[in-house]
C-alpha positions in Angstrom: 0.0 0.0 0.0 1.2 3.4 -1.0 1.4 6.0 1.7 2.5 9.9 1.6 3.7 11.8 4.5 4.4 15.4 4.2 7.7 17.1 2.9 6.6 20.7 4.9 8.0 21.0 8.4 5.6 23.6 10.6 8.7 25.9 10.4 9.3 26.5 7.0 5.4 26.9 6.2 4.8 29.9 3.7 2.6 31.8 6.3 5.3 32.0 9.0 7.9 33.9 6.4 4.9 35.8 5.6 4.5 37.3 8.9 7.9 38.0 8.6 7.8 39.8 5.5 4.6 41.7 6.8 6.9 42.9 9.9 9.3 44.1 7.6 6.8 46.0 5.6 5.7 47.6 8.9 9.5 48.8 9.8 10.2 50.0 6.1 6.8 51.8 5.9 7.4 54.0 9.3 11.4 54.6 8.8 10.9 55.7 5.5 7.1 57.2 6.3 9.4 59.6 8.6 11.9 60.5 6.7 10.1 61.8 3.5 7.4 63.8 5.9 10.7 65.8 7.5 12.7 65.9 4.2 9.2 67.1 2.4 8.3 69.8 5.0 11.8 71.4 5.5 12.4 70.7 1.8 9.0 72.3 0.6 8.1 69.4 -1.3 4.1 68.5 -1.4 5.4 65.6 -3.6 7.2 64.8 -1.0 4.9 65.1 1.6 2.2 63.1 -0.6 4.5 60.3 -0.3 4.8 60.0 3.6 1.1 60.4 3.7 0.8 57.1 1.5 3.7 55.4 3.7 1.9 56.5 6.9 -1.5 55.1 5.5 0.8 52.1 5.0 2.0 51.8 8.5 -1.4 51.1 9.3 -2.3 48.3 6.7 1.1 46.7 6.9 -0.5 46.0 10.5 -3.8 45.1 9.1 -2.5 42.8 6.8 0.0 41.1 9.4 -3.4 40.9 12.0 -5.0 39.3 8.8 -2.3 36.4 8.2 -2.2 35.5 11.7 -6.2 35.2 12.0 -6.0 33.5 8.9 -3.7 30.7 10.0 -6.2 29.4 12.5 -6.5 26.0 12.5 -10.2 24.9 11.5 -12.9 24.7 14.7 -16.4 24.0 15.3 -17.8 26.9 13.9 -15.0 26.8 11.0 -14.8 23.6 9.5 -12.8 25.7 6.2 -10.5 27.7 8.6 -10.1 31.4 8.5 -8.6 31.6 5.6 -11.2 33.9 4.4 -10.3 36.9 6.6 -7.4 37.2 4.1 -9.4 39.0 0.9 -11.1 40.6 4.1 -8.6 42.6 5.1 -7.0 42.9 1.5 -10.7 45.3 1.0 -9.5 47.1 4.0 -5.9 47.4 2.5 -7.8 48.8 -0.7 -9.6 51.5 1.1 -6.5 52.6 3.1 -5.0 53.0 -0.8 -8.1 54.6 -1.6 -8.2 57.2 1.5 -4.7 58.3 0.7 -5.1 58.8 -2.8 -8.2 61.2 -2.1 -6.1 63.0 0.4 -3.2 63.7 -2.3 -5.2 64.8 -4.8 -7.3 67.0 -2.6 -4.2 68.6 -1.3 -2.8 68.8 -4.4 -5.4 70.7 -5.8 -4.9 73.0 -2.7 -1.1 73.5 -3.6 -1.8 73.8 -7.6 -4.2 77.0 -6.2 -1.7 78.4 -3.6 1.6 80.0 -4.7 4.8 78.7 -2.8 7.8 78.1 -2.6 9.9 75.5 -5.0 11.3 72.5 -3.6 15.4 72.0 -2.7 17.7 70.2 -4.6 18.2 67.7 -1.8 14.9 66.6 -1.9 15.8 64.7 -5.3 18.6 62.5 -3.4 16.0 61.6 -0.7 13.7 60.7 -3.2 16.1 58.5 -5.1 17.1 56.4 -2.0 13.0 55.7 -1.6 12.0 54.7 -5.1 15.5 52.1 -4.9 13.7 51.1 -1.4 10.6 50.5 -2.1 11.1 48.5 -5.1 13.4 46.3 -3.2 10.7 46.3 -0.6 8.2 45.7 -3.6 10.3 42.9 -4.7 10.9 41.2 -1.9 7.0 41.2 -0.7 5.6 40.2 -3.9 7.7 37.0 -4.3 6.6 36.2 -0.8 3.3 36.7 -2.0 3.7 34.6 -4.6 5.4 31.2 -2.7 2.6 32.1 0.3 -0.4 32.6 -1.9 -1.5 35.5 0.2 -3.6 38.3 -1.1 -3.0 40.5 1.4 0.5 40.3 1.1 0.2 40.8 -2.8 -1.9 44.3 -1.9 0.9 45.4 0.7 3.6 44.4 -2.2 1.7 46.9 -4.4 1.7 49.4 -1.7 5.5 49.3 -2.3 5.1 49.9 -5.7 2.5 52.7 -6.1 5.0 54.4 -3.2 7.9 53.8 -5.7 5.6 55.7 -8.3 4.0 58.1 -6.9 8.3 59.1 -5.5 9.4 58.9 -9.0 6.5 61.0 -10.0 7.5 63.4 -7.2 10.7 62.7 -8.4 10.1 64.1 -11.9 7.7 66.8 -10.8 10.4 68.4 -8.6 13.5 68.1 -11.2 11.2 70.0 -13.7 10.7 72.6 -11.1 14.4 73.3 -10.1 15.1 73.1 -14.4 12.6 75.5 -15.6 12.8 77.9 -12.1 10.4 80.3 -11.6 6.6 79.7 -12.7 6.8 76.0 -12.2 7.1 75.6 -8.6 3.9 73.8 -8.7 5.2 71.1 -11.0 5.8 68.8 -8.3 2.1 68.7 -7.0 0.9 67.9 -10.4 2.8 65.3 -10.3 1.6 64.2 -6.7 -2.4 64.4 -8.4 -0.9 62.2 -11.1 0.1 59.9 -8.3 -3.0 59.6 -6.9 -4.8 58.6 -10.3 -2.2 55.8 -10.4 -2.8 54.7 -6.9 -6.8 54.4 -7.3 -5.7 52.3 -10.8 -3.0 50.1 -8.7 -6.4 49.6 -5.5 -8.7 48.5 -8.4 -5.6 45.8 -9.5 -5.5 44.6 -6.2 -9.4 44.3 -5.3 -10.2 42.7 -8.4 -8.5 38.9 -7.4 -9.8 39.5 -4.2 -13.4 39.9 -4.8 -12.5 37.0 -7.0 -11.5 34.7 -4.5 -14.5 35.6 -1.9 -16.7 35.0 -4.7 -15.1 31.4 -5.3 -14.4 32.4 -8.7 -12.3 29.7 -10.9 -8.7 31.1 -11.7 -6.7 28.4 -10.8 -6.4 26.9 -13.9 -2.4 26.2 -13.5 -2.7 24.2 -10.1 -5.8 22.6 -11.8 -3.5 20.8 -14.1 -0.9 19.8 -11.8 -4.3 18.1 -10.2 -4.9 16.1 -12.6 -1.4 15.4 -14.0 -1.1 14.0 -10.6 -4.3 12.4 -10.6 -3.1 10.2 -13.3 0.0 8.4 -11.3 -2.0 7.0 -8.9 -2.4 3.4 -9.6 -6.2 2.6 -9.7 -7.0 6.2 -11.2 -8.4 6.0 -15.2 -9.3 9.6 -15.5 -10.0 12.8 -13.9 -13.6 14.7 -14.6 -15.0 17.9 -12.5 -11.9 19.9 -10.5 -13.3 22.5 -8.5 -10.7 24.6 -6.6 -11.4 27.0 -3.7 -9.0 29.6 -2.3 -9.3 30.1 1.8 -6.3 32.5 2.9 -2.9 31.3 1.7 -4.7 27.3 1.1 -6.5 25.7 -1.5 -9.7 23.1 -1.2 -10.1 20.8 -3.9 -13.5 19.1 -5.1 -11.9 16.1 -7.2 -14.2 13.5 -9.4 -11.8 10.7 -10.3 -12.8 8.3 -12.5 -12.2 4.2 -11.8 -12.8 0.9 -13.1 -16.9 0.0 -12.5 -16.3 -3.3 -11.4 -14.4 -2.9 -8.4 -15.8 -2.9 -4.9 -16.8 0.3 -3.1 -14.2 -0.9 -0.4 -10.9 -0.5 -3.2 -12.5 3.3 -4.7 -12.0 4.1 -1.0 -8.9 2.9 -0.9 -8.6 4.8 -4.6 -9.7 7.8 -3.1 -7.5 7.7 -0.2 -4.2 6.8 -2.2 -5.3 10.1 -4.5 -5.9 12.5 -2.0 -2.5 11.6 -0.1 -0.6 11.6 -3.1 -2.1 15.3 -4.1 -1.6 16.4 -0.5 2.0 15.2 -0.5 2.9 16.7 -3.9 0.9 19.8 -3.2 1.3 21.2 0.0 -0.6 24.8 -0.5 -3.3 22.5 -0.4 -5.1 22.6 2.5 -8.2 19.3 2.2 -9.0 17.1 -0.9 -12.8 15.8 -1.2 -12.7 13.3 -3.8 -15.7 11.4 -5.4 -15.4 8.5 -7.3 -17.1 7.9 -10.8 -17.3 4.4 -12.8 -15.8 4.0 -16.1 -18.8 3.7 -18.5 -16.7 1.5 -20.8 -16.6 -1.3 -17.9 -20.5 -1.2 -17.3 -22.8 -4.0 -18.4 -25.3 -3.0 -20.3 
């Protein structure tokens, strides 16, 4: 008899480098949050300020998405026979309106600046600005593969926080450099560029809810880890053919609905057995997986008619 046992030790599970990465997200988000909000003030930069509004608003889901991974990691109870997992795209909303929030407050303030003659921005307010966008693209980087091994939505919205930061300080970037070129009449270049920021910011939230809404909805977009299924599915001794796979995404896990197909002659006591050597071997192979409910169909070739 074929068994399976599984090749994922509790400490190397995605979800535990994922809190990680979230804590790291939270650091990065309030050092650098800090730094551009002094460097913006004393530098007269709205661009700049703009920017540690966003990493501020960060700060905050960076926590909300680390609260949501840990909640989501709940082993299954009573009254939650799926887990937790959902709370994930829960908070991911929540993520989305923090992106929403501050992109409203930049381009109102924007608008403000655009109206209200000032001052241009200092030279040294390009050098901080360079150091961020480098940052949060690493920071960007570094979330979003986590994201990926982890299969975490949240953590895929917080790795797009990194990102729209990056662009909105490259936009604040360019704003500012056309400023301190062209001199006086385009001091305001750089809040222009902070309300074109904002635009990307609400484009970059809609990115990032879209999968989200998906996955609450249990809509199909698993196509890829569908096929592994099934390619799978077809090792197992005792296994003809695969028919419906329904998959199911519950925080950073997958459920599976499996309908295997086996010879129509064998006793219901050896498609148990079947069903048993399949969902072991799946669970084994796969282990983002979090259950496997598989039903067992007859080959209509072996039926007598």
């Amino acid at each position: 008899m074929q068994t399976y046992k599984s090749k994922v030790l509790p400490e190397k599970l995605p979800n535990k480098k994922a809190e990680k990465t979230a804590y790291l997200s939270i650091a990065g988000n309030a050092a650098l949050a800090l730094v551009k909000g002094i460097t913006g003030y004393f530098g007269n930069s709205y661009a700049l300020i703009a920017d540690a509004i966003e990493s501020s608003a960060d700060v905050f889901s960076s926590i909300m998405v680390l609260f949501g991974i840990k909640y989501a990691n709940r082993p299954p109870d009573e009254n939650h026979p799926y887990g937790h997992g959902r709370a994930e795209p829960l908070i991911t909303f929540l993520v989305v309106g923090f992106l929403v929030a501050s992109a409203t407050i930049i381009a109102y303030e924007s608008i403000e600046n655009i109206r209200t003659p000032h001052l241009a921005p200092e030279p040294y307010t390009l050098i901080v600005l360079a150091v961020v966008i480098i940052l949060k693209e690493v920071f960007y980087r570094i979330v979003n593969n986590q994201s990926k091994k982890s299969h975490s939505s949240s953590l895929k919205a917080d790795a797009w926080h990194h990102r729209s930061d990056a662009i909105t300080s490259l936009m604040a970037f360019i704003g500012i450099s056309i400023a301190l070129i062209f001199g006086p009449g385009y001091e305001t270049a750089d809040d222009w560029a902070a309300l074109l920021a904002s635009g990307i910011i609400l484009f970059n939230a809609y990115l990032i809810l879209r999968p989200a809404l998906g996955e609450i909805m249990d809509e199909q977009l698993y196509d890829d880890l569908v096929e592994k299924i099934r390619t799978l599915s077809a090792t197992v001794e005792g296994v003809r053919n695969t028919e419906k796979c329904f998959v199911r995404k519950t925080g950073m896990t997958y459920h599976v609905d499996l309908h295997a197909i086996v010879d129509a002659q064998i006793t219901v006591a050896e498609g148990h057995h079947i069903s048993h050597l399949l969902k072991d071997k799946l669970m084994h192979e796969l282990p983002e997986l979090a259950d496997v409910l598989v039903h067992i169909e007859p080959d209509d070739y072996n039926l007598e008619v």
